[in-house]
N, C-alpha and C positions, 0 to 999 in steps of 0.2 A: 736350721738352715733349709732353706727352701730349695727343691732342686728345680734346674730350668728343661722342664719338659720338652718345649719348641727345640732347642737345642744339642738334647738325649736326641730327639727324631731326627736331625740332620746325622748324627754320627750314625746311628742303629740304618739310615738310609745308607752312607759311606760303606759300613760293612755288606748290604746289601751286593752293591757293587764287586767288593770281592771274591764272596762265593757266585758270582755269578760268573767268574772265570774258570771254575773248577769244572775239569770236564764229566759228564754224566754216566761213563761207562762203568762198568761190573766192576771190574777191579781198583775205580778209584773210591766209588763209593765203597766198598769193603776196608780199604786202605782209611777214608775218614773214619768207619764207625769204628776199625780199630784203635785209630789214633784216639778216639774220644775216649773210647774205654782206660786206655794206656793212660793219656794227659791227667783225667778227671782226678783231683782231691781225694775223692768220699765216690763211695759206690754211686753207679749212674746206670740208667736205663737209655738206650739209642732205637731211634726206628728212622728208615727212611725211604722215604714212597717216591714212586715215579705213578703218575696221576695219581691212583688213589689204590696202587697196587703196590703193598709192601715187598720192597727187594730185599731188606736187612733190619731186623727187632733183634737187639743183644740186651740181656739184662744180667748185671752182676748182682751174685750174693748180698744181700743189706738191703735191693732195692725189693718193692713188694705188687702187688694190683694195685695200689695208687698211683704207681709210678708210669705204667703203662696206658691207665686212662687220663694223665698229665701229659702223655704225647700223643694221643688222638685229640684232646681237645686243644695242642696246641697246632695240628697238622690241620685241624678246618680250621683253628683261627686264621693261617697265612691262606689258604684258599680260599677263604673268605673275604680277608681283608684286602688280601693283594700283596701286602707286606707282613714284614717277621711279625712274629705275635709281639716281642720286648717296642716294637713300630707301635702296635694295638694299643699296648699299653701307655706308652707316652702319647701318643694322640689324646686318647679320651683323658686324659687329664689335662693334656694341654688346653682342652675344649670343655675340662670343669665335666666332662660329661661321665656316666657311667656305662656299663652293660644294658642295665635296664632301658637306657636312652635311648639305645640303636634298635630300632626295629628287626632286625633280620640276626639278631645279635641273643642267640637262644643260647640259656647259660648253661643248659645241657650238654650243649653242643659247640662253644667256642671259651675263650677266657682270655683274660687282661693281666697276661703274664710272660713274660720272657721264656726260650727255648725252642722256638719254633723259627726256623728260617727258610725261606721261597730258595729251591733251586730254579735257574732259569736257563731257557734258553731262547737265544734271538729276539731278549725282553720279557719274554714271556715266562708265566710261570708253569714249570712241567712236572712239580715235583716238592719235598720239603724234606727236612732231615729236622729233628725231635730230639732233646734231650730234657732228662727228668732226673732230680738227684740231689741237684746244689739248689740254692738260691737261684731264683729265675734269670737276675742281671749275669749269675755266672755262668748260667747252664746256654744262653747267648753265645758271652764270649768265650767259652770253650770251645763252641763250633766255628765261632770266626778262626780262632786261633788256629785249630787245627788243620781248617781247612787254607790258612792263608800259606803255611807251612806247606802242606800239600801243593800247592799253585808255585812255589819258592816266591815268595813273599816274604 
């Protein structure tokens, strides 16, 4: 079964939307990355930047240094792309296309994988919160989740 990528990118755009409601002060962002830790399956790694200035990296027991360089390359990917990285990565499929494809798209430095999401404000993106742990489609929607709950959604 083929998945429809065009598709995944309107919903993963949808969630966009409702972290974008979440307000950006100290104590809500502290409140997400505990809810991630709490929510999560299986041990997870959380980072979350305002520009490019870490306010909150928690890593539980099980997760390791991969986990952590799995949330820097997903925090330039939304800085980069403009959108979530799980965005990144249904795009370039939807367009057949790869990493190697995009010019500015250094694989050292960004990836085609779920867990990176744009805080925004007033549209814009001021910020990103990271998760590393599950499967990239879940390490996504654990932060949508958590943070839709925070917003009372």
């Amino acid at each position: 079964m083929t998945m429809d990528h065009a598709a995944a990118k309107a919903q993963v755009l949808a969630d966009e939307g409702v972290i974008a409601a979440l307000p950006l002060d100290g104590a809500t962002l502290r409140d997400l990355a505990l809810s991630l830790l709490a929510e999560a399956p299986a041990p997870i790694a959380v980072k979350i930047v305002l520009g490019r200035r870490t306010v909150v990296l928690l890593a539980q027991d099980g997760t390791g240094v991969d986990n952590e360089h799995f949330l820097d390359l997903k925090i330039n990917t939304v800085f980069n792309c403009g959108h979530s990285s799980l965005w990144w990565f249904h795009h370039l499929r939807s367009t057949s296309r790869t990493l190697a494809d995009v010019a500015w798209a250094d694989p050292s430095q960004v990836i085609d994988m779920g867990g990176g999401v744009p805080l925004l404000a007033h549209g814009q993106i001021v910020g990103a919160v990271s998760v590393s742990g599950l499967a990239h489609q879940d390490d996504h929607a654990l932060i949508i989740k958590a943070a839709s709950r925070l917003i009372g959604r």
